[in-house]
Each structure stands twice: as C-alpha cells, then as structure tokens.
C-alpha positions in Angstrom: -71.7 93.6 12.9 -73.3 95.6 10.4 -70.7 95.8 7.7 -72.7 97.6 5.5 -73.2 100.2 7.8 -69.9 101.9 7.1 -70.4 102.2 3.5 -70.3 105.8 2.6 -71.4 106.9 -1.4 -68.4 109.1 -1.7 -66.3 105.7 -0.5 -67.7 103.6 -3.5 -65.9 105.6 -6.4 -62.5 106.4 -4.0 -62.5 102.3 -3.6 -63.0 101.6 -7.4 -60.5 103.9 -8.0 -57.6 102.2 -5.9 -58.5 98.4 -6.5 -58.0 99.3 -10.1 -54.5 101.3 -10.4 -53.1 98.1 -8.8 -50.9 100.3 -6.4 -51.5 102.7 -4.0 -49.5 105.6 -5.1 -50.8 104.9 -8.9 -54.1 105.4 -7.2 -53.2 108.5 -5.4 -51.8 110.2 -9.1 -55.0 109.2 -10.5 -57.2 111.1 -7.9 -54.7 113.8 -7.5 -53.7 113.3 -4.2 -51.0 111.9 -2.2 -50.1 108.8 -1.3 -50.7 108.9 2.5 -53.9 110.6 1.9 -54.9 107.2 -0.3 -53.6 104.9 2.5 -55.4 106.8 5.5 -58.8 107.2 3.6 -58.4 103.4 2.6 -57.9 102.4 6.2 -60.3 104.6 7.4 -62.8 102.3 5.1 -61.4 99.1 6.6 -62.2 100.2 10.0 -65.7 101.2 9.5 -66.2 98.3 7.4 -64.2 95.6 10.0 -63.0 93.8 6.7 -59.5 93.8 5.1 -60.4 95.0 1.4 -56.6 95.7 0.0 -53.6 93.7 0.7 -50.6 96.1 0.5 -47.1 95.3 -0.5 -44.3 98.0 -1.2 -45.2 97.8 -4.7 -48.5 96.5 -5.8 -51.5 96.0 -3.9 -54.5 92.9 -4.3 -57.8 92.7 -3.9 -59.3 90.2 -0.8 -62.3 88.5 -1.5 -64.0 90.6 0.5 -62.6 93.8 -1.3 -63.6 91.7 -4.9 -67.2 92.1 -3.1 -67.3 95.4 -2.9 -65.2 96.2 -6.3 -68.0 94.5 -8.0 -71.0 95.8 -6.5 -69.6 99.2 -6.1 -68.8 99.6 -9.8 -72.9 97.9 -10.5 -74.1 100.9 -8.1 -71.9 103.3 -10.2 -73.4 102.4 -13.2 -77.0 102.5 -12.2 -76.2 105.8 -10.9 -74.8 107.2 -14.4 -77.6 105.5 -16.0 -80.2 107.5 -13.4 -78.1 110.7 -14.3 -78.7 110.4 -18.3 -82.3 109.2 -17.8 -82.9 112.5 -15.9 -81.2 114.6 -19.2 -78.0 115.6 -18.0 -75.9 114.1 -20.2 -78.0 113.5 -23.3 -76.1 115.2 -25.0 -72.1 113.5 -24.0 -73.1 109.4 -23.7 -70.6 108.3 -21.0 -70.3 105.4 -18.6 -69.2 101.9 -19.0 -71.1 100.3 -21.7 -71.0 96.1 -21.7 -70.9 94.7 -25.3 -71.5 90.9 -26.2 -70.8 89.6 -30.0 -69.7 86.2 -31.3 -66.1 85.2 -31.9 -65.6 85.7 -35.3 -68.2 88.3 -36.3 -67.1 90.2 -32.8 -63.2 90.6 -34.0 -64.0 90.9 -37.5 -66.7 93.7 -37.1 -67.9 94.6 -33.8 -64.5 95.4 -32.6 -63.8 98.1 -35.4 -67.1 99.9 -34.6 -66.3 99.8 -31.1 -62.8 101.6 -32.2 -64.4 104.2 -33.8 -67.0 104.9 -31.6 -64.4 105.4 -28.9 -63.0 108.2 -31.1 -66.4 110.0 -31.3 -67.1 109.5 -27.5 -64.4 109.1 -25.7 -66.4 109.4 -22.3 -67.1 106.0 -22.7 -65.4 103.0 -21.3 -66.5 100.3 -23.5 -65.6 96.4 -22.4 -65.9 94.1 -25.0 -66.6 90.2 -24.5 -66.8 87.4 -27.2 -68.4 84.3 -27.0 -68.7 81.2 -29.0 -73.3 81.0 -28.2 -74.9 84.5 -27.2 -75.2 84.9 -23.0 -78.4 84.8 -21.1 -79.9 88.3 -21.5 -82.1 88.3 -18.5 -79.0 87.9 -16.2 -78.3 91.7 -17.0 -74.4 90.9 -17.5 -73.8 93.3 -20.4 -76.0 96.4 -21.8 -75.6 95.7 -25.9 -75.5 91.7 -27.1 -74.5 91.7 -31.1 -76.2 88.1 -32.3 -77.3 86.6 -35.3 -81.0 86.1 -35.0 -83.9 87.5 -33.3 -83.9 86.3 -29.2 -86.9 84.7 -28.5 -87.1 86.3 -25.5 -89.7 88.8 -25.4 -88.3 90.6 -22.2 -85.6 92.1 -24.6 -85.6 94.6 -27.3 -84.3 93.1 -30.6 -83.1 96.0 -33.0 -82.2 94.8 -36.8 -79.1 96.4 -37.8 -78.2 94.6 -41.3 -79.9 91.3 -43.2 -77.9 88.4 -43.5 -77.9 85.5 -44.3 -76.1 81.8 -43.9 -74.6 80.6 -47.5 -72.9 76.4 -48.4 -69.6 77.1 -49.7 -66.6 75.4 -50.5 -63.0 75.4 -52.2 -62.7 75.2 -56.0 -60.0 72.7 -55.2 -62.7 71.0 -52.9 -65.4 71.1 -55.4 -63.2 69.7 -58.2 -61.9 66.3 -56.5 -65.3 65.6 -54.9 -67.9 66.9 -57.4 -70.6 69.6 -56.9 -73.9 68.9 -54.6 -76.9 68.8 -57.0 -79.2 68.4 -54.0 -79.5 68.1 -50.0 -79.2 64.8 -50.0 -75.9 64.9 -52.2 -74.1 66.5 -48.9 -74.1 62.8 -47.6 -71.4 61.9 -49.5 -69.3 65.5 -49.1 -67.5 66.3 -45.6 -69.1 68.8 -44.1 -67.3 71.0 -41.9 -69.6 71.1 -38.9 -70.1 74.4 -36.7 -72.0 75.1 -33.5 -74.8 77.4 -34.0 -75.8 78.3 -30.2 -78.3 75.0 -29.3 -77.9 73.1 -32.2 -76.3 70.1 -32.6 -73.5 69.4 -34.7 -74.1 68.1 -38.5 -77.7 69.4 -38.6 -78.5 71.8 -41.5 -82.1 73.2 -42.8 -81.9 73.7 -46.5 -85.2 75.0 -48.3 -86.0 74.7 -51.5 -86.1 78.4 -53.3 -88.8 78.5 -56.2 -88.1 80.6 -59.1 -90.9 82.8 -59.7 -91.2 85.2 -62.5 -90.6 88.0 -60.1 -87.3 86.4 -59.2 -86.4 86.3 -62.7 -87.3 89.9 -63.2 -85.0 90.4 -60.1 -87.9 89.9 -57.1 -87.9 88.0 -54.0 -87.9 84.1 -54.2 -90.5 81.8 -52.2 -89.5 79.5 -50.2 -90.9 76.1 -49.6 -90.8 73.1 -47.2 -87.6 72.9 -45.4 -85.3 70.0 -45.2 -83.3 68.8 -42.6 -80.4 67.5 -43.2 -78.0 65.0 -41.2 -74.3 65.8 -42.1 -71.0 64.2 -41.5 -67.3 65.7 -41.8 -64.0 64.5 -39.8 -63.5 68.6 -38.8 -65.8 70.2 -36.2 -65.5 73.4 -34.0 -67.6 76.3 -32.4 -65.2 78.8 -33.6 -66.3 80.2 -37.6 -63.2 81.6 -38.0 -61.4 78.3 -37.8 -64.2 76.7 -39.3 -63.6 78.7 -42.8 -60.4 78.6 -42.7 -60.3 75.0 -42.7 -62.7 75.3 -46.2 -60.2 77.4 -47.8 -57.6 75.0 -47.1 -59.9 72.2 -49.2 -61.1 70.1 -46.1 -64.6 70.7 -46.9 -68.2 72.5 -47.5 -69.2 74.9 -44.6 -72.3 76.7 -43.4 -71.2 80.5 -42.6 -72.7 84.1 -42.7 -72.1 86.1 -45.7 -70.5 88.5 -43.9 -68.1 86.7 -43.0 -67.5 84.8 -46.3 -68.4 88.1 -48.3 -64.7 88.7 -49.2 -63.6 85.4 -50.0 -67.0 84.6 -52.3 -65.6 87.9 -54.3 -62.5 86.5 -54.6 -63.2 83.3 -55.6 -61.6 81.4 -53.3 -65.1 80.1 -51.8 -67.7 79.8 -54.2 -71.7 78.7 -53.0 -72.5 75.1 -52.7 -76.6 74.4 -53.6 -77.5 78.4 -54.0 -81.0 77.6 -54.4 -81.4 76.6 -51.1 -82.3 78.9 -48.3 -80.4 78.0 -45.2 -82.0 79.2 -41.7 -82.1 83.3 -41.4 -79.1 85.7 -39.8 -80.3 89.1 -39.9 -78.0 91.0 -37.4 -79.3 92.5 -34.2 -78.7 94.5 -31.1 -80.5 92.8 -28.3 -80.9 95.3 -24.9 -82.8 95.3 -21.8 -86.0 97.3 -21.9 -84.8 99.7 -19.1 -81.5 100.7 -20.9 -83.4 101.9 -24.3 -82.8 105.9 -22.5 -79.6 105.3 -21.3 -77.3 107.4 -23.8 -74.6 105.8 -24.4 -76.3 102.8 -25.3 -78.8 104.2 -27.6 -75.9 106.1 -29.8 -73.9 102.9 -29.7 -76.4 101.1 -31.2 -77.3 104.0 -33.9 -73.7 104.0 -34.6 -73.7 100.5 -35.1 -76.3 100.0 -37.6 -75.1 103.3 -39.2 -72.0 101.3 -39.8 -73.5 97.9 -40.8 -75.6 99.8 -43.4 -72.2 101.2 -44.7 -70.7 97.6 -44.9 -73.8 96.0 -46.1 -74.0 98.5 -49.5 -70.4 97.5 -50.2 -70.8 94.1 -50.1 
C-alpha cells in the first residue's frame, strides 16, 4: 500500500499541531476548533494513511513510531517551506520559523542563551530551539541552521562568520600559584597539575604554547610575533569535557587550566584567576557562526546572526 499516497499538505501542519499539545482537546483550543472536529480529521488521516499515528487515552495522547515518522518529516517539510516563502521576499521583513542553534556547554549557557532571550523579544515569530554540546556537531548532516563554535570549521561546505576574537589564556588560583610556585616556561607545567579539558578532537593533556616575541611595536602597544610552537604533554588528577566545571575546579586551587577569555574574563578582573606563562600564545578561539550555504537568505537566520555579533561586539568592548 502506498502510505504516502494519503498524505495531504494541509494534513502536515493539522498533524504537527496535535502530536505537540499532547492531548486532543489542547490541540483542538490551539487550532480553534472543537474537539470532535480534531478527532474525526485525525482519523480521517489514519485511514488514508492505513497507520495508527496517535494513541488516545481520556487524557493525554502519544505518538506511535509511525506517527514519530511523520512528526519529524512533517515539521522538516514545514521548514523548507518557510524557508522557500522568505527566499521568495515575503517575509523579509518579520524573520519567523523555527531556527536550530548549536553552542558549547559553557559558552552556550553563559552567552548564547542570553542573546537568544533577547532576540526572542525583538522577533517573537521565531521559535528558537537551543542545543549544547560538549564538541561542535557534524554540519553537513543539516541538523541545526546556526552552530556557535570556537574556531574556524575546516569544512569548506559551510560559511564561517567571525563574530568576536578570542582567545585561550593559562590561568590559575593565587592560592594555587603560591603553594606550587609560578611556571617560568612550558616545560615548568610538568611539575604543576594541569586541569585537563577536551577541546573537540584533542586528546586530553596536550597544550600548544608559542613563544610571543616582544617587538618594538609591541612595546609601543602593536601586535606581537609569534614563533615556533611547542607542544606540550601535561598531567593533572582532574579531567572533564565540561569548561564550566573545569574552572571551577581552578578557583577552588586544584590547578592551572586552559580556557577562553570569555569565559575567564570576569574572574581575571577580579583576581581570583590570574594568567599563568602570558607570553605564550595558546592555539586561536575567534568566535564564529558556522551555516549551510543555502540558509545565508533565509531571514531569520541571517538577523540572528547580525544580532549575534551585534551583541558579541558589545561584550567584547567591555571586557
């Protein structure tokens, strides 16, 4: 049998609709109808279809596998659709849509999520969904529009945007520092512990330090040159893929820790991290928004990402 045969457009919205309210007469005082009208329509579907999609109690009602099928196909179709709409011009103007955002854990809750918040408040037409991850998702598998990472992809299929510079800094507690001494060079870290973080491939308790020469432009406040990098083998009794956890652990004394200014920012300010070795360049962080070629017109996904580096440019001159 043909199943998808009896698949009608109007049906793919009406079914979205119902597998989301999680009942049937929520579903029917979302579409402004009653709930009979939902429960006909929605067998209707079934028959067409020869598939059970909903199971229906008195109160609730669950997907089938068969109806998860459809739910997630049906909302990918949707989307393409809205996309194909704003692409033609006719909502250049109101971004709206669902609009699939990737960021790491820590950077994600500490600064995508507020950006998102906001952005919400200026376009409230679109339904934003929000994912974190510990190592940045396979872009080619189209699984969300915006991806927040530290790092250019090397991926040339996908559009890299800089938002903000940034950069990865050695810090550690006062209290650390002073019962354990201050690194003079790389090869002092051998005898530190070394809170150990994992940075997407890498392995754990592998850092590149390079050497920064002070130029006379750098003393008259230019750039510094970098030379030959070194890598470094380091060892620590902590270790986690979570940066959040991974700084907290250095404030509590355990340690020295490679992190990204912006996340370390405030605590550097207040002194209660201070920079381990800070003529040492550590590998670069620059902030970007990495898309899919074919969603660069969609709306809502170009104004997110103005909004965002509108934002991180804000944050970044405060810093």
């Amino acid at each position: 049998m043909n199943h998808v045969a009896g698949i009608q457009a109007a049906d793919l919205g009406f079914f979205v609709a119902v597998a989301t309210a999680g009942s049937l007469s929520a579903a029917a005082r979302d579409l402004g109808i009653t709930t009979a009208a939902v429960s006909k329509r929605l067998a209707q579907m079934e028959s067409r279809l020869g598939l059970p999609l909903l199971v229906r109690t008195t109160r609730r009602s669950g997907v089938t596998p068969e109806g998860e099928v459809l739910l997630e196909r049906a909302r990918a179709i949707l989307g393409e659709i809205d996309d194909l709409r704003q692409l033609l011009g006719r909502a250049k103007d109101s971004p709206s849509g669902l609009l699939r955002v990737n960021a790491t854990l820590g950077f994600g809750r500490m600064h995508v999520a507020p950006v998102i918040s906001d952005y919400c408040k200026r376009y409230p037409e679109v339904e934003v969904q929000l994912q974190l991850s510990a190592d940045p998702p396979a872009l080619v598998d189209d699984a969300f529009d915006v991806c927040v990472r530290f790092g250019a992809p090397p991926d040339a299929r996908c559009v890299a945007r800089s938002l903000a510079p940034n950069r990865r800094l050695l810090c550690a507690s006062p209290r650390y520092l002073r019962a354990h001494g201050v690194p003079q060079t790389p090869s002092d870290l051998a005898r530190h512990n070394c809170i150990g973080i994992r940075q997407g491939s890498d392995a754990y308790g592998v850092w590149r330090l390079t050497p920064l020469r002070r130029t006379r432009a750098k003393q008259a406040g230019g750039a510094a040159h970098a030379l030959r990098a070194e890598t470094i083998r380091v060892r620590g009794n902590l270790t986690t893929n979570d940066g959040e956890i991974a700084v907290s652990w250095a404030l509590d004394g355990h340690g020295i820790v490679m992190r990204a200014e912006w996340d370390i920012q405030r605590y550097l300010a207040s002194g209660r991290l201070v920079p381990v070795l800070p003529h040492y360049a550590t590998p670069e962080a620059d902030i970007y928004a990495v898309y899919h070629p074919r969603h660069q017109m969609v709306s809502r996904v170009r104004s997110f990402i103005d909004f965002l580096e509108e934002r991180f440019r804000e944050l970044g001159r405060r810093s």
